[in-house]
DRENVODREN-234573 format. One record per residue (C-alpha): residue in three letters; z negated, x, y. Coordinates in steps of 0.1 Angstrom, whole numbers, plus 5000, padded with zeros to 4 digits. Example, Ala and Ser with C-alpha at 12.3 -4.5 7.8 and 13.67 -1.06 7.14 Angstrom:
! DRENVODREN-234573
ALA492251234955/SER492951374989/
***
This chain:
! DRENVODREN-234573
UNK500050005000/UNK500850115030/UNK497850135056/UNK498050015085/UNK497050205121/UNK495550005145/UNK497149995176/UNK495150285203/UNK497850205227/UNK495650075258/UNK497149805274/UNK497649875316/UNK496549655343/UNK499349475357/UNK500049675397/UNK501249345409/UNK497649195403/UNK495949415428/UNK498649325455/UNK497748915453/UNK495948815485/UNK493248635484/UNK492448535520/UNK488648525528/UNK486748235544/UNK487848195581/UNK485748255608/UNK485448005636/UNK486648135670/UNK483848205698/UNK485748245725/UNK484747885744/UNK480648085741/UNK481548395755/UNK482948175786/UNK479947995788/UNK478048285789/UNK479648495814/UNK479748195839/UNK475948115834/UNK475348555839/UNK477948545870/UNK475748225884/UNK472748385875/UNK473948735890/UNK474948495921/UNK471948355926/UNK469448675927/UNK471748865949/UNK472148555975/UNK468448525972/UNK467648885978/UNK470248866012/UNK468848606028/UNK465148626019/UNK464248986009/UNK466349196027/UNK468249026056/UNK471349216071/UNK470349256106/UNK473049336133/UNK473049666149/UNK475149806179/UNK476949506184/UNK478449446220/UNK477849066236/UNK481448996230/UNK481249076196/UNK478548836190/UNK478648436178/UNK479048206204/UNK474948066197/UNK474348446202/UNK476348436234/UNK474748126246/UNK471348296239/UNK472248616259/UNK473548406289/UNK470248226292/UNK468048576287/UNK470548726319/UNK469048396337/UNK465848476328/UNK466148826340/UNK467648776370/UNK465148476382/UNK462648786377/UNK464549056393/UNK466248846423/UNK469349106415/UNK472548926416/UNK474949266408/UNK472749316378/UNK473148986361/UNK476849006374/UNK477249326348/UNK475749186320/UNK477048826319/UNK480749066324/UNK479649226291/UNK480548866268/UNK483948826283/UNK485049166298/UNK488148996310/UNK486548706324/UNK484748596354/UNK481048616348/UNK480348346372/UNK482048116353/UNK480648206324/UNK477148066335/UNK478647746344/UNK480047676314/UNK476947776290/UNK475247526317/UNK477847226306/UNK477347316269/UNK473747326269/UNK474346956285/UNK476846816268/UNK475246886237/UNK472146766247/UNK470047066243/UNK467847046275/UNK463946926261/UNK461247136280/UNK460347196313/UNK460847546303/UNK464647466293/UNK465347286330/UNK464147576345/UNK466247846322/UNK469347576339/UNK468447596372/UNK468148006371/UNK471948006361/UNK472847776383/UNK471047986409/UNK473748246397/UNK477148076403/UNK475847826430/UNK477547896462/UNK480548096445/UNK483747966462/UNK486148026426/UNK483447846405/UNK484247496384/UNK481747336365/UNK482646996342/UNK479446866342/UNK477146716365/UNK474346936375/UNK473246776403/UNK470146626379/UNK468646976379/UNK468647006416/UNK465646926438/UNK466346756472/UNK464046956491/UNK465246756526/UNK461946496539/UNK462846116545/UNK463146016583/UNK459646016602/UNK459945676622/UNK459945736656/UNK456845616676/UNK457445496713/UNK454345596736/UNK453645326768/UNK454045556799/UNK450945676807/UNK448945616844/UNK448245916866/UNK444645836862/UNK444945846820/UNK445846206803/UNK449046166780/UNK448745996749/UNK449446336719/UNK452346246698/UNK451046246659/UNK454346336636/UNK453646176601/UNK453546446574/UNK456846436559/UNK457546376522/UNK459746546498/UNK461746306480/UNK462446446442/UNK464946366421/UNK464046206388/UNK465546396361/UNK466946246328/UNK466746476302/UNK468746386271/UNK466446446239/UNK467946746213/UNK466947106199/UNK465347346219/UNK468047536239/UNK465547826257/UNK462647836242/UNK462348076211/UNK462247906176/UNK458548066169/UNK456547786151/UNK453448016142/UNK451648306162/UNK452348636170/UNK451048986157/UNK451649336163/UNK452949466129/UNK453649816135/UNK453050026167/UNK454450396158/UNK454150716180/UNK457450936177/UNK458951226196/UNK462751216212/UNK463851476231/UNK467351286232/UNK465450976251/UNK461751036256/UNK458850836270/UNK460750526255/UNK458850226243/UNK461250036218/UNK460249676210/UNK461049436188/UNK460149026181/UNK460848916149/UNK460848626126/UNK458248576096/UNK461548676078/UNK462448986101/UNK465548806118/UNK465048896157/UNK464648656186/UNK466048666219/UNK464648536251/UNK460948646243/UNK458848726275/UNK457849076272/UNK454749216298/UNK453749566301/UNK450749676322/UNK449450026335/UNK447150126360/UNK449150286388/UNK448350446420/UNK447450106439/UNK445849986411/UNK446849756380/UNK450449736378/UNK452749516356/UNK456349406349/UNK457749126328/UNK461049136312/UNK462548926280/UNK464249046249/UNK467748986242/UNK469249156271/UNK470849476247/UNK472149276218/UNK473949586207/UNK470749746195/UNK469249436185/UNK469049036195/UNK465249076197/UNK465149396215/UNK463749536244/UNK462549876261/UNK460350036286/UNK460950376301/UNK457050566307/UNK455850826331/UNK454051136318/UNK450251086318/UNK450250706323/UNK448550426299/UNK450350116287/UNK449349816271/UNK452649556258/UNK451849176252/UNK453748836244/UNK452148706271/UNK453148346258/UNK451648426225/UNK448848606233/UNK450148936214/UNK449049266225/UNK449049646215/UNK446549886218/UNK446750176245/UNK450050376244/UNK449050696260/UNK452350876273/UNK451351236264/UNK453451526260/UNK450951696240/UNK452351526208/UNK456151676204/UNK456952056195/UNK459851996223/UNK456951906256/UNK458651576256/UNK456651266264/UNK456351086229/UNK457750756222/UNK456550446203/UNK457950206182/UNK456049876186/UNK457249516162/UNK456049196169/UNK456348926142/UNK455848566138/UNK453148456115/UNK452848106098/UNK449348196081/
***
């Protein structure tokens, strides 16, 4: 018989089975998540750098020339230049800076038309805001070129007395002495003013007190003997129009001069500054708010250079 050999021959994997594709389970698309995601991290994003602008780190404007500034700016400036100039009596000076907003304007002009726009827009409320009217009207009044489109003539005082009645005297006899003429005290007839009810135009948006935040000695031999103020918001924005008094002793005794922020909006809307003499004591207050530094000794003992040292003096509102 004959024997038979098994078969050793191993039998080979077919190639072609390892080249059938067997697609996997498919995996739903996220795209419509990631969207959802990146908008909520850009609002987010949004949100915290908005917040931290406005509330924690205001952009202040520096070196910024009246006509650069918004027209509420403007408006503010035109009323501080009436403010000075009701102080200071000098007509040339407010000329110069109310020709700082519109350089190719007439400055004149430019009073009686922040006067109309206060009006129009019913912006006149205080006492204090009539009188900030009447101090540019003192400016342009009288100007022969000057047009205003408004009637102002409610801010005007008539300071002209009503007719005395005349009193006829009998003759008198030789025997009787004359008969002295009594002329009734005249009266001043005032105009009553209407004053249409809005927002404050001149008076300073401060709703809480003041404080002295920071009064800082500092040599410049550039500018020396400066003191550089500042009035502030709780929230650091600065405020224009702020009655500023400094007082010294002088050589005929106490001495003082009052003058209102606002007037160099191209170092700052709240600004103001006070040149000292060598030697002297000074003492700044918000005489409205009852504000006030300490001494500010103008030495010159305090700067390497012999200059007179400078200070740096903030004022801010506080609500507490």
């Amino acid at each position: 018989m004959s024997e038979i050999k098994p078969n050793l021959k191993t039998e080979q994997p077919n190639a072609d089975e390892d080249l059938i594709y067997e697609p996997g389970v498919r995996q739903k698309p996220h795209t419509a998540v990631y969207v959802v995601i990146s908008i909520i991290g850009l609002a987010i994003g949004l949100g915290v750098g908005l917040f931290y602008t406005w509330q924690v780190d205001p952009v202040i404007e520096r070196n910024t020339g009246p006509d650069k500034l918004r027209e509420e700016d403007q408006i503010n400036y035109v009323i501080a230049v009436g403010l000075d100039y009701a102080y200071t009596g000098n007509l040339d000076r407010a000329y110069n800076l109310l020709a700082q907003v519109e350089p190719s304007g007439d400055p004149f002009q430019l009073a009686a038309d922040t006067v109309c726009t206060l009006t129009r827009q019913g912006r006149i409320q205080t006492s204090a805001d009539i009188q900030a009217i009447r101090n540019l009207i003192a400016i342009f009044q009288g100007q022969p070129d000057v047009q205003t489109n408004c009637d102002i003539g409610v801010f005007s005082i008539s300071n002209t007395p009503t007719p005395t009645p005349q009193v006829t005297l009998p003759t008198p006899t030789p025997t009787t002495p004359p008969i002295a003429t009594k002329t009734a005290t005249p009266e001043v007839t005032i105009v009553q003013e209407t004053i249409p009810v809005g927002p404050d135009a001149t008076q300073p948006s401060i709703a809480g007190e003041m404080e002295v935040v920071q009064q800082r000695p500092f040599c410049d031999a550039a500018n020396p003997g400066m003191i550089h103020i500042y009035v502030q918001e709780e929230t650091s924005i600065q405020i224009p129009g702020v009655a500023i008094e400094v007082r010294w002793a002088g050589v005929g005794g106490q001495q003082s001069q009052v003058f209102y922020t606002g007037l160099k909006p191209e170092i700052g809307l709240g600004y103001a500054d006070f040149k000292m003499e060598p030697g002297v004591t000074y003492i700044v207050s918000l005489p409205d708010y009852g504000a006030t530094t300490e001494r500010l000794e103008a030495r010159t003992d305090g700067c390497e250079s012999g200059a007179v040292i400078s200070y740096e003096i903030y004022f801010r509102e506080t609500t507490d």
